[in-house]
N, C-alpha and C positions, 0 to 999 in steps of 0.2 A: 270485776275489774274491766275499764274499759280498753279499744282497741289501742295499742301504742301508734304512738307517731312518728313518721320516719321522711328522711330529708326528700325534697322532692326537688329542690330548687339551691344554688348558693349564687349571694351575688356581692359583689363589692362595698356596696352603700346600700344604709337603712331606707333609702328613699325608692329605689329599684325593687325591695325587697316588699317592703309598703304596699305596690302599685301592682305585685300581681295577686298579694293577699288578698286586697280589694277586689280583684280583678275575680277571684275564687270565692271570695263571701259572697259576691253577688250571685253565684249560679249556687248557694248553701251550700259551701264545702269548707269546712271548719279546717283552720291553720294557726300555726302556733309558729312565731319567731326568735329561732335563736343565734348565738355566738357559739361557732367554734374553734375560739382559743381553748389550747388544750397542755398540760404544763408537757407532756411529753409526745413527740413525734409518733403516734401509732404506727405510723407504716414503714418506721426502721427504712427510710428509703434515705436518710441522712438531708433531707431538707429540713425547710422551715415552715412550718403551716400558717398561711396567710390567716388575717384576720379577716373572715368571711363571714354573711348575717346569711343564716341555714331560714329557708321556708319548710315546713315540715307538717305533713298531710297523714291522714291515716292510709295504709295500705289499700285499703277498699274503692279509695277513691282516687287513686293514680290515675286508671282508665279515664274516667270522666274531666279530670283535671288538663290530661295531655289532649283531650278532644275539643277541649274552652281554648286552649292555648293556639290550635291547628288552627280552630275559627276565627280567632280573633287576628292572627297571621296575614290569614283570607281575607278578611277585610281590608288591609291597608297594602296588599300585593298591587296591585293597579297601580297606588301612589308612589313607585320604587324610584329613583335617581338614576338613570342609566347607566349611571357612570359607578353603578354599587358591585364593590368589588369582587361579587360572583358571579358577575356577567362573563368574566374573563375567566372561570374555572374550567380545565378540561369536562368532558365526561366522567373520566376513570375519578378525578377529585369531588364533584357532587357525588357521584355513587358513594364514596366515603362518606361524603355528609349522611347520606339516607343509613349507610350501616351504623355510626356511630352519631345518632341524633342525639342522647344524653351528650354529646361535647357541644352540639350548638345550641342556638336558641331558635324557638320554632319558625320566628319567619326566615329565617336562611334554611330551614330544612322544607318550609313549605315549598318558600323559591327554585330550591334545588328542583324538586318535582317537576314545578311547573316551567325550568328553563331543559332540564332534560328531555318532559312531552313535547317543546315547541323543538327542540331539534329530531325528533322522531323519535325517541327511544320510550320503549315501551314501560311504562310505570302504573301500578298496578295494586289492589290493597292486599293479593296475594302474598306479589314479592315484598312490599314494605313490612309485611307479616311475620315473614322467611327472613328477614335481615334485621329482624328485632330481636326474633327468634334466639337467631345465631348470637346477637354484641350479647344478650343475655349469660348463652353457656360460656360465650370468651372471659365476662367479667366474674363468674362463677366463680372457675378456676384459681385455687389457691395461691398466694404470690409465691413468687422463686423463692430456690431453696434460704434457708435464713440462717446456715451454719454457723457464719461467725456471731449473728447475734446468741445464737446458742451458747458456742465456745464463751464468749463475754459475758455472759450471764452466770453462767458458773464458774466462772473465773472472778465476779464481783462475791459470787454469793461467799465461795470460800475464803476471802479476803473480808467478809463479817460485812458490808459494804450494802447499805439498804436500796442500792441501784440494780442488786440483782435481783430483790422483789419485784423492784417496780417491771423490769427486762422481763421475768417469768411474768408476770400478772398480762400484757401486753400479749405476749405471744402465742396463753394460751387464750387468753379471750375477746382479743381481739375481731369486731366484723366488719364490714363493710356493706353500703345497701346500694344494691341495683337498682336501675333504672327502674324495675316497676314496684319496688318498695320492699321488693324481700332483701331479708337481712343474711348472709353467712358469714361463715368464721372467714379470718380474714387468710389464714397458714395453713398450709397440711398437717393432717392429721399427727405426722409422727414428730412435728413441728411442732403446734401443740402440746402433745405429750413431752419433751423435754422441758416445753416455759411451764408447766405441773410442777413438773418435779422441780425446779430451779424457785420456782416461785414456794414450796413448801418447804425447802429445806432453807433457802433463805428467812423462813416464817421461825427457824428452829436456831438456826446459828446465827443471823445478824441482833435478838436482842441479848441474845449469849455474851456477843463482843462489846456492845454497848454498855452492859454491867460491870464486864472486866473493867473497861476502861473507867467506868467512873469511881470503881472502887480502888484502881490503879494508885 
């Protein structure tokens, strides 16, 4: 079996999405384009998940990918607009671009660098090392506690109600992928383990109530 593939890129339109596949074939880096409309919210965060076209790369080759991206940056930095609206970023605000470069796109992270070195501050492949390092462990970390979806879920399950399947299935296997392509679960552990049990005892009463009712 081969290596799976995991999001490396989302962008708005199939056409943006297109142009860095291209942009990846050419240096042989295999990608695969998808859609993730998804029928239910995974991140319990009560939004709505846009309709976004996923570029999606194999783990192995994130490195290489985000190093085509920095070059390709580099090239068209020279040609910037002056009037481009990180010229007017504090310090402390590009620092945040460099911690959190999975939120920009690379040439405003490249620019960030290079308007941070022309005001003297020291930038460095140590520190940009050390502040990938760190967004890493921050995105690691399991999301906040998820009690009421818990309480809901068992609350649907015992009401026969096949939304507390769907509620446990989500909670307990839920992941998310980091910036350098690894995947973890998305909840804490003891998080998890409730959407288990909500999800298998729904597996045992919701087609229980369905028979009732049709035999009703």
């Amino acid at each position: 079996m081969g290596e799976s593939y995991s999001i490396f890129r989302k962008f708005s339109n199939l056409e943006q999405a297109t142009e860095l596949r291209e942009l990846l074939l050419a240096s042989n880096i295999e990608s695969e384009l998808a859609d993730n409309v998804a029928p239910v919210d995974v991140t319990f965060s009560g939004s709505t998940i846009q309709n976004e076209i996923e570029v999606r790369i194999k783990q192995s080759d994130f490195k290489k990918a985000e190093e085509i991206l920095e070059k390709d940056a580099e090239n068209i930095i020279n040609q910037i607009d002056p009037d481009y609206y990180l010229f007017d970023f504090t310090d402390e605000e590009l620092y945040e671009i460099l911690l959190k470069s999975d939120e920009w796109n690379p040439f405003d992270y490249i620019l960030a660098q290079k308007l941070l070195t022309d005001r003297g501050k020291p930038i460095d492949k140590d520190l940009l090392n050390i502040l990938k390092k760190q967004r890493i462990e921050d995105l690691a970390k399991p999301e906040g506690n998820q009690k009421p979806w818990i309480i809901a879920g068992y609350v649907f399950t015992f009401l026969g109600g096949f939304l507390g399947l769907v509620i446990g299935y989500f909670l307990w296997t839920a992941k998310k992928t980091l910036p350098n392509g690894q995947k973890v679960y998305s909840y804490a552990e003891n998080d998890r383990k409730h959407g288990k049990y909500i999800f298998y005892i729904s597996l045992i009463i919701a087609p229980s109530v369905l028979l009732l009712r049709a035999i009703a």
